[in-house]
C-alpha positions in Angstrom: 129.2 137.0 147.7 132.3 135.1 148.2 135.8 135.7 146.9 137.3 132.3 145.6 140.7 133.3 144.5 142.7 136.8 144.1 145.0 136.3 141.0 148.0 138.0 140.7 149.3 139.4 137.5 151.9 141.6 135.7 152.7 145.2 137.4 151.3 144.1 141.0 147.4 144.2 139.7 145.0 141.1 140.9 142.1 140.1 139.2 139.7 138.9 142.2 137.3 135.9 141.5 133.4 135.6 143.4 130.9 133.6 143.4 127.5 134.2 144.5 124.8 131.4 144.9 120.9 133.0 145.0 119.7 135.0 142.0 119.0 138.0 144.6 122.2 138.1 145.6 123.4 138.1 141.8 121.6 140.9 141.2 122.5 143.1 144.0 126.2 142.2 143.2 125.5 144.1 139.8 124.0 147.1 140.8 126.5 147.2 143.3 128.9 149.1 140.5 126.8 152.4 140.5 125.9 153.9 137.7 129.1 154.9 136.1 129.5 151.9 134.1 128.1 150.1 130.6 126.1 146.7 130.9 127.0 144.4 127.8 125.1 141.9 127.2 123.5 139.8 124.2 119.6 139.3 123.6 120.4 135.9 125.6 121.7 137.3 128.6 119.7 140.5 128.7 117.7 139.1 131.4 120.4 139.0 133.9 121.1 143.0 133.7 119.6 145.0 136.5 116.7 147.4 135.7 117.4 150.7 134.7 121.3 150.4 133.7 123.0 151.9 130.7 123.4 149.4 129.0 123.8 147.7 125.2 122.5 144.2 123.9 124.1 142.8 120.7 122.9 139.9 118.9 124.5 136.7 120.1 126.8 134.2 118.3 130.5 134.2 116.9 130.0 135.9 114.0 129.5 138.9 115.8 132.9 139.1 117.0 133.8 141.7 114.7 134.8 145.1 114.5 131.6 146.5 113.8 130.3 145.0 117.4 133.7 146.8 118.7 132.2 150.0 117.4 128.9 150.0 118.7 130.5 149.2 122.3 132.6 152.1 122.0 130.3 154.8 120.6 127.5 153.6 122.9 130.6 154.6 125.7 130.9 157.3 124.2 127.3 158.6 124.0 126.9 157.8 127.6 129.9 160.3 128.5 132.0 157.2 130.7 135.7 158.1 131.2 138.8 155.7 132.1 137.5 155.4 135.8 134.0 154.2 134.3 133.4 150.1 134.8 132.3 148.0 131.4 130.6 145.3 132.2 130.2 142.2 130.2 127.1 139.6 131.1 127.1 136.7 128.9 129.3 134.0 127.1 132.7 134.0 125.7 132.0 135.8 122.8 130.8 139.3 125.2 133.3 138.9 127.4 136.0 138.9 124.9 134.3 142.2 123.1 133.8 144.4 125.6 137.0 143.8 127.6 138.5 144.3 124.5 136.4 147.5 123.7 137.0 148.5 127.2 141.3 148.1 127.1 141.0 150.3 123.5 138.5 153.1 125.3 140.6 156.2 126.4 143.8 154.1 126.3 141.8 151.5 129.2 139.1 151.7 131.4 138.2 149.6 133.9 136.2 145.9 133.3 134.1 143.5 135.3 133.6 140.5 133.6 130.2 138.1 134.8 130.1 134.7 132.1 126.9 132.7 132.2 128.3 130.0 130.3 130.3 126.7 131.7 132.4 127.7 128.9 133.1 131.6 129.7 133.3 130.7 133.5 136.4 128.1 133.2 138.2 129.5 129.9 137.1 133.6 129.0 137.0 135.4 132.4 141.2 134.7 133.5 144.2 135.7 131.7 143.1 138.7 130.3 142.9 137.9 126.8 140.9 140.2 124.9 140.1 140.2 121.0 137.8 139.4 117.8 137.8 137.1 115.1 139.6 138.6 111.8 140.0 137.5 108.5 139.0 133.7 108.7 140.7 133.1 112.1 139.6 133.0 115.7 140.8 136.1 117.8 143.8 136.9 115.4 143.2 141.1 116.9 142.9 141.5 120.5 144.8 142.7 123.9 146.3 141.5 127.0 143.3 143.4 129.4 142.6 141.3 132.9 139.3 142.0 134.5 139.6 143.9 138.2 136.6 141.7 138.7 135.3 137.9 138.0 131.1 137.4 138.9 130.8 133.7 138.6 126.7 132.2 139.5 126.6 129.1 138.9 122.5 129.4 138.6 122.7 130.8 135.2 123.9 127.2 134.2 120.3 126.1 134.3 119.5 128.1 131.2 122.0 126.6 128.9 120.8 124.0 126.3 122.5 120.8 126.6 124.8 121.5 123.6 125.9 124.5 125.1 126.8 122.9 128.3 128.6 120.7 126.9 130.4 122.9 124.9 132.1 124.3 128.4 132.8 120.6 129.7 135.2 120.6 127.1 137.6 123.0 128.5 136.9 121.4 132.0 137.7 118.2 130.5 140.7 119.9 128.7 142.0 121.2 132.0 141.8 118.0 133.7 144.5 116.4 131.6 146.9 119.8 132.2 146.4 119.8 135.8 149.5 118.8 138.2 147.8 116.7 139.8 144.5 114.2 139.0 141.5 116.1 141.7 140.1 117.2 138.6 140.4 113.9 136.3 139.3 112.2 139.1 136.2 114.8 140.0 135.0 114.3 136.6 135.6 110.0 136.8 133.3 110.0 139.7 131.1 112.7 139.4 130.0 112.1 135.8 126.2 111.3 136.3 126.0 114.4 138.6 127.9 116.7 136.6 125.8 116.2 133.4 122.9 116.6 135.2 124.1 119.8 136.6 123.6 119.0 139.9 123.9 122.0 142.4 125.8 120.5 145.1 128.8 120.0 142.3 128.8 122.7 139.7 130.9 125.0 141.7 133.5 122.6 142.9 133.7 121.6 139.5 134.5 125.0 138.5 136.7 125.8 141.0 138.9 122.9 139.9 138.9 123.7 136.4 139.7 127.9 137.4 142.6 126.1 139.6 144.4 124.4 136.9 143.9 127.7 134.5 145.5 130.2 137.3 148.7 127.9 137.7 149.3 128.1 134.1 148.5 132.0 133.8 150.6 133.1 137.0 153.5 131.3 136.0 153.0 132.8 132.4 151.1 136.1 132.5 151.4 137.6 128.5 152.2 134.0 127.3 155.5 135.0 127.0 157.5 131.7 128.2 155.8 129.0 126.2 154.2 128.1 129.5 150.9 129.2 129.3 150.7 127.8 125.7 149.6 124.7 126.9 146.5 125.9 127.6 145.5 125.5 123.8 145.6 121.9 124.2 142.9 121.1 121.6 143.0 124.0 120.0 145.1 124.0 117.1 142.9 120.9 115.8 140.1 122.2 116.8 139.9 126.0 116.2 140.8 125.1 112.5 137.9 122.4 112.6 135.6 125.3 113.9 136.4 127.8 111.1 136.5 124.6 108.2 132.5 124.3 109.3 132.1 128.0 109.4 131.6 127.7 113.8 128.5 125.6 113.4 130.0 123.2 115.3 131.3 125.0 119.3 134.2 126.1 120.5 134.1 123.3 123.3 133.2 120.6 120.5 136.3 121.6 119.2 138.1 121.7 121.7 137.5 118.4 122.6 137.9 116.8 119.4 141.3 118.6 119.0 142.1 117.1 122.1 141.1 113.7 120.6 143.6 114.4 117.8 146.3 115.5 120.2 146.1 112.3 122.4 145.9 109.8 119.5 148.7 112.1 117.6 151.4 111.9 121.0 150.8 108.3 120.9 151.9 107.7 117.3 154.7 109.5 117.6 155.5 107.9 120.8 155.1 111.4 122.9 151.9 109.6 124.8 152.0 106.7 126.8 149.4 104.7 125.4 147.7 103.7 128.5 147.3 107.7 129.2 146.0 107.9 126.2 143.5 105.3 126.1 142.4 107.0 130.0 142.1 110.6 128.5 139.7 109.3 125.6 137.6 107.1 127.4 137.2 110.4 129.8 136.4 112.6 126.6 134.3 110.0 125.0 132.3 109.2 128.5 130.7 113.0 128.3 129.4 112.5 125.0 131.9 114.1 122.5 131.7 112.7 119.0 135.8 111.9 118.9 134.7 110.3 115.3 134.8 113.3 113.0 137.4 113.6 110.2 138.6 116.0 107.4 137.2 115.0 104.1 139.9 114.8 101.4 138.6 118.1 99.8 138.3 120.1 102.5 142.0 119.1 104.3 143.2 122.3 101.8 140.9 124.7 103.9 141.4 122.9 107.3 145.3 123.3 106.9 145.1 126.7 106.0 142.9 127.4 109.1 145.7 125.8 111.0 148.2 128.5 109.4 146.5 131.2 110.5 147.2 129.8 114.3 148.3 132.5 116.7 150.8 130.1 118.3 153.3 130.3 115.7 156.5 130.5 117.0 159.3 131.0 114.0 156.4 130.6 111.0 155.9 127.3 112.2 152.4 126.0 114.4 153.4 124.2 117.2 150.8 122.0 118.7 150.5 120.9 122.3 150.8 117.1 122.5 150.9 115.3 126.1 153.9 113.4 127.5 151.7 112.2 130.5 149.5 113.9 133.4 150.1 117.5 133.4 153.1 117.2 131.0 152.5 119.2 127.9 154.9 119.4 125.3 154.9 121.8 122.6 156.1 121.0 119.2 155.6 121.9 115.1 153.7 118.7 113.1 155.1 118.2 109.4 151.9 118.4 107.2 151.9 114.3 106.9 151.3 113.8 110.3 148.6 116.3 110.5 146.6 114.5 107.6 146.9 111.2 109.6 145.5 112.8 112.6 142.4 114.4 110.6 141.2 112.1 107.9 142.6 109.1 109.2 144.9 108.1 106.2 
């Protein structure tokens, strides 16, 4: 096991981030914890807990990120007679992660976490930050905490398992990242590594994260309880896109979004004469080469729903949304939309 970064946050604490490259060596890194701790997993990532661990499998998907999955992480806790020094540990994608740290900053006022994604998608976007929650009432993770992990698992090997779709779904907040980074390793990584990175080839999948986890710490260190407006630019995408998500009741992925809200973002800056246009054309040529559809639109009867989606944003600042649009390379810029523009941007009118 190999420690890849330690990540400093608020109060002196570090969240420290491994990686570990056979499956034996994943495994022995889990049972590592002893055996005062929880397993969480989903009935996708059961396989990966070690035998014999107290452990509890939910059903998998976003519409279990509810209170009710809250509660049967916390009475299962309870049942098993763990205390504030015991370890909850979440195996699987986003959606786990995000519960159980969650259950795990609510359980006797905070135990401890160890969070281990499986997903591209958990790996570059769930396991920093410390952003814990559910989704409530229509919108995307509108109840939750600020809760870091003590400890990241990342094993690139699990990526094997993931459909293509799924896959996918995380190169969209690799491909997010690229275009917040201060620099272009990552744009360019993902220029010249496109054939390899699609294939999942071994030799590049953890330099690929690594990059992606790079851009996401500067943000996060700089702007720990996204307190500063800082680390709001990591919802680049987002706004668009988490509204998009809950307009087609999350049959579409979080990633998908993402990258379409992107999309929207890039051709929105250079409208308004935010983006230059040559960045933009660059950024959607990147987004488009890894096989996101950039071509969907809001329907005139369903623009009602999609904006109202958008009002329930969590980046509100003053009543008003304020989406993150790109002035060039690493240059985000926050701002509020007047409802006009927004309709341009989504149906195209």
């Amino acid at each position: 096991m190999e420690r890849l970064f330690s990540v400093p946050l608020k109060g002196g604490a570090y969240t420290d981030v491994y990686s570990v490259k056979t499956e034996n060596e994943f495994g022995e890194c889990l049972s590592g914890y002893g055996s005062n701790v929880l397993f969480v997993a989903d009935s996708n990532t059961a396989r990966y807990l070690p035998d014999g661990v107290p452990s509890l499998v939910l059903p998998p998907g976003e519409r279990e990120k509810n209170w009710s999955s809250i509660d049967r992480i916390l009475s299962k806790a309870l049942s098993l007679g763990l205390a504030r020094d015991s370890v909850f540990i979440a195996v699987g994608g986003g959606v786990i992660l995000d519960m159980t740290a969650f259950a795990a900053s609510v359980y006797m006022r905070g135990a401890r976490v160890v969070l281990v994604p499986t997903t591209l998608l958990s790996m570059v976007d769930a396991t920093l930050g410390g952003k814990t929650g559910i989704d409530y009432g229509g919108g995307k993770n509108l109840v939750g905490t600020f809760y870091p992990a003590e400890d990241v698992i990342i094993a690139p090997h699990t990526l094997s398992t993931l459909s293509d779709k799924e896959y996918r779904c995380g190169l969209g907040e690799v491909v997010k990242h690229a275009f917040l980074s201060h620099d272009s390793r990552l744009y360019d990584f993902l220029e010249k590594n496109r054939d390899a990175v699609l294939s999942r080839s071994g030799s590049v999948m953890m330099d690929m994260i690594s990059l992606s986890l790079e851009v996401k710490i500067d943000y996060i260190t700089a702007d720990p309880e996204e307190k500063k407006g800082i680390r709001s630019a990591l919802n680049l995408g987002h706004t668009f896109g988490h509204a998009l998500e809950a307009l087609e009741g999350f049959s579409i992925s979080h990633g998908e979004g993402v990258a379409w809200g992107v999309v929207k973002a890039f051709e929105t800056g250079r409208k308004l004469g935010i983006t230059p246009p040559s960045y933009a054309e660059k950024a959607l040529s990147l987004v488009s080469s890894y096989g996101f559809d950039t071509h969907l639109s809001v329907s005139p009867e369903s623009f009602s729903s999609f904006y109202s989606a958008i009002g329930k944003d969590k980046k509100k600042k003053g009543g008003a949304v304020r989406f993150i649009l790109m002035k060039g390379q690493g240059e985000p810029v926050l701002m509020p939309l007047d409802e006009s523009i927004v309709i341009e941007a989504v149906m195209g009118e």
